[in-house]
C-alpha positions in Angstrom: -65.8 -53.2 -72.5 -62.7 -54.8 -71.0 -61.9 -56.1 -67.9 -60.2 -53.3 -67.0 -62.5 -50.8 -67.7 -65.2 -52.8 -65.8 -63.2 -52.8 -62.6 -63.0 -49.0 -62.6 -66.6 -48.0 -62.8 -68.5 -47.1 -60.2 -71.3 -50.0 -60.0 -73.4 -48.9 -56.7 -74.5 -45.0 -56.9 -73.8 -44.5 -53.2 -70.0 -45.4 -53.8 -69.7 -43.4 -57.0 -70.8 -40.1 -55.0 -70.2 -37.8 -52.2 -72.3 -35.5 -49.4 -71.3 -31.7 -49.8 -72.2 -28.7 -48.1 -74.9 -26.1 -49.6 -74.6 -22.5 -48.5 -78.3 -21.6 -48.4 -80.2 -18.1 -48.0 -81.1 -17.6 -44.5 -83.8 -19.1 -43.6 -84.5 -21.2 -46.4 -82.8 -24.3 -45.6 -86.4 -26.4 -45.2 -87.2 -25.3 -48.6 -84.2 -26.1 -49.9 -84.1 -29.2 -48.4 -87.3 -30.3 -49.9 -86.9 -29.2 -53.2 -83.5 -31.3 -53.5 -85.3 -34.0 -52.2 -88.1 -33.3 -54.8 -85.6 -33.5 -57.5 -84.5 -36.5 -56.8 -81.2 -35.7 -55.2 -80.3 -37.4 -51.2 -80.1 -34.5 -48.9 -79.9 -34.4 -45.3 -80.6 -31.3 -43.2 -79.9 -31.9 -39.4 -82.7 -30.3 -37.2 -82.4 -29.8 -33.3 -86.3 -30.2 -31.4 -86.6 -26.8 -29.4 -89.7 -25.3 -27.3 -90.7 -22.3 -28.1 -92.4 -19.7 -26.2 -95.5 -17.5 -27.7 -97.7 -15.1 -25.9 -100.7 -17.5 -25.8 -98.9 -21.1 -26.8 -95.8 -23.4 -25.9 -95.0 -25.3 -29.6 -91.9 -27.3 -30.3 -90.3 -26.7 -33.3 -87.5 -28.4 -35.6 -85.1 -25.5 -36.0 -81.9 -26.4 -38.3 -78.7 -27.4 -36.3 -76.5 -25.1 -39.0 -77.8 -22.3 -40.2 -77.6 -21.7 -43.7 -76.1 -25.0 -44.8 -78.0 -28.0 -45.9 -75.9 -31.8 -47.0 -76.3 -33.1 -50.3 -75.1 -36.3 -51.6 -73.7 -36.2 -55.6 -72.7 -38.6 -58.4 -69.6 -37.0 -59.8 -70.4 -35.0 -62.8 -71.7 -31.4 -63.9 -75.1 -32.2 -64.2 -76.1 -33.2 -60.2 -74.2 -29.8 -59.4 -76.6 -27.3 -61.7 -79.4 -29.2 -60.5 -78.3 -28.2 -57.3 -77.4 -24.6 -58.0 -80.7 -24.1 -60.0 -82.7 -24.7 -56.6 -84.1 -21.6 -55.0 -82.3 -20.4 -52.1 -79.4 -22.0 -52.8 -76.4 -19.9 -52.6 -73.4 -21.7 -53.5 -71.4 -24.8 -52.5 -69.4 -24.6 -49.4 -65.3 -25.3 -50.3 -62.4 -24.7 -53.0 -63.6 -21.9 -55.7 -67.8 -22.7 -55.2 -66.9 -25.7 -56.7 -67.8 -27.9 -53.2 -65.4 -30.4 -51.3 -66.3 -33.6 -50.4 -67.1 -33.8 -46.7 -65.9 -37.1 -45.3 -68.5 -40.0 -45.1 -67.4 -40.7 -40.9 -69.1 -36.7 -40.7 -72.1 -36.7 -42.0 -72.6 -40.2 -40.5 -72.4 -39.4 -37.0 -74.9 -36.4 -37.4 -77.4 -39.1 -39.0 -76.8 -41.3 -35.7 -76.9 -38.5 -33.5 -80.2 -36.9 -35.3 -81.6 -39.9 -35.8 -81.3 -41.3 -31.8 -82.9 -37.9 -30.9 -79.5 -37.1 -28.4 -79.8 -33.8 -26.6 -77.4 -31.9 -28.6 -76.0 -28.4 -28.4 -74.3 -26.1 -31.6 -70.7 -26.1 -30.3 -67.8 -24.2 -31.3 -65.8 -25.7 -34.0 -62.9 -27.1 -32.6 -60.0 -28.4 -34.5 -57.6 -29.0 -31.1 -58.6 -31.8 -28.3 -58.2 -35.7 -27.7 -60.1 -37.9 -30.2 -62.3 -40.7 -28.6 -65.0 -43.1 -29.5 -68.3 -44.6 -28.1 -68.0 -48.0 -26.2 -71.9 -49.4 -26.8 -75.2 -48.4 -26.8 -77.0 -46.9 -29.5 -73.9 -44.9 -30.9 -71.2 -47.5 -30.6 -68.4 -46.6 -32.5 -69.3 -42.5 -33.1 -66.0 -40.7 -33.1 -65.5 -36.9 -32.3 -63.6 -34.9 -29.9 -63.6 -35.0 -26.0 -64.1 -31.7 -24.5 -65.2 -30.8 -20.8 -67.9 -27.8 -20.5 -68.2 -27.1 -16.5 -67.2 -30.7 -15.3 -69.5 -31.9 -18.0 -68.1 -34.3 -20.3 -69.4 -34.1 -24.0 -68.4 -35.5 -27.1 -68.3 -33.1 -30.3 -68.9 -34.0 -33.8 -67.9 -31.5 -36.3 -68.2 -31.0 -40.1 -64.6 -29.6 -40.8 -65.2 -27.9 -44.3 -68.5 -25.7 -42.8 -66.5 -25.2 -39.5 -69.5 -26.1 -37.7 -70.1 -28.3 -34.6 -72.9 -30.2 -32.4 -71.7 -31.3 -28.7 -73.8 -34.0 -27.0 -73.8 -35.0 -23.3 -71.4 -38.4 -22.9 -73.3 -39.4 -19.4 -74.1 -43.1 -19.4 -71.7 -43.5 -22.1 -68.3 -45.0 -22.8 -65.4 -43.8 -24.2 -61.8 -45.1 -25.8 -59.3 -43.0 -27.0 -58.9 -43.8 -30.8 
């Protein structure tokens, strides 16, 4: 190979490859989830801790923060994508023509940080208007999104653009800079 060929190939996987959204069945994001996982592929499905109420029990549960979606992360190529579409439940990718669309890395980042730091979070709206601003230290120093005010209650909202779908967490205790 030459030297110039060598300087354009991808050496680490996790540069060489990109999350996309899944479109799921309902209800079958878990499943979906695992079995990706199962064949080897990164996937990340972002679940919010609720309490649930039955007749003769309180359990908490891990419900998926967006329904019907899970996050994979793919080398370019064909193959990665029909291993993908040959898992049950999945539907199709989210984007341009079923084909997917890269989600930006910043996204699916601050999801990770904000599942990960088990935040109170909320689904919010998607919002594409509103002043952009970022965390001043603590545990999610540096997390970007969108400042928005519910009831004198300042939040911070982090949203996946391509699925159109939001999480809002409560900013109290934290700092914020306009970017």
């Amino acid at each position: 190979m030459s030297e110039k060929q060598l300087s354009t190939d991808c050496v680490p996987q996790v540069e060489c490859s990109s999350w996309f959204a899944v479109q799921t069945k309902p209800r079958h994001e878990k499943k979906v989830s695992v079995e990706l996982s199962e064949k080897g592929l990164q996937s990340f499905l972002p679940v919010q801790r609720q309490r649930r109420q039955w007749s003769d029990r309180q359990k908490w549960i891990d419900l998926p923060l967006f329904s019907n979606y899970v996050f994979v992360r793919l080398a370019a190529g064909m193959e990665p994508r029909t291993r993908v579409l040959r898992t049950l439940g999945v539907v199709r990718f989210a984007g341009a023509t079923g084909h997917g669309t890269p989600i930006p890395e910043e996204q699916i980042d601050s999801l990770q940080a904000i599942v990960s730091q088990r935040i109170p979070l909320a689904p919010h709206s998607y919002i594409n208007v509103g002043e952009k601003v970022r965390i001043c230290g603590g545990a999610l120093e540096g997390l970007e999104g969108l400042l928005v005010a519910i009831k004198d209650d300042r939040r911070l909202v982090v949203s996946v653009d391509l699925i159109q779908r939001s999480v809002a967490i409560q900013l109290e205790g934290f700092e914020v800079e306009r970017v």
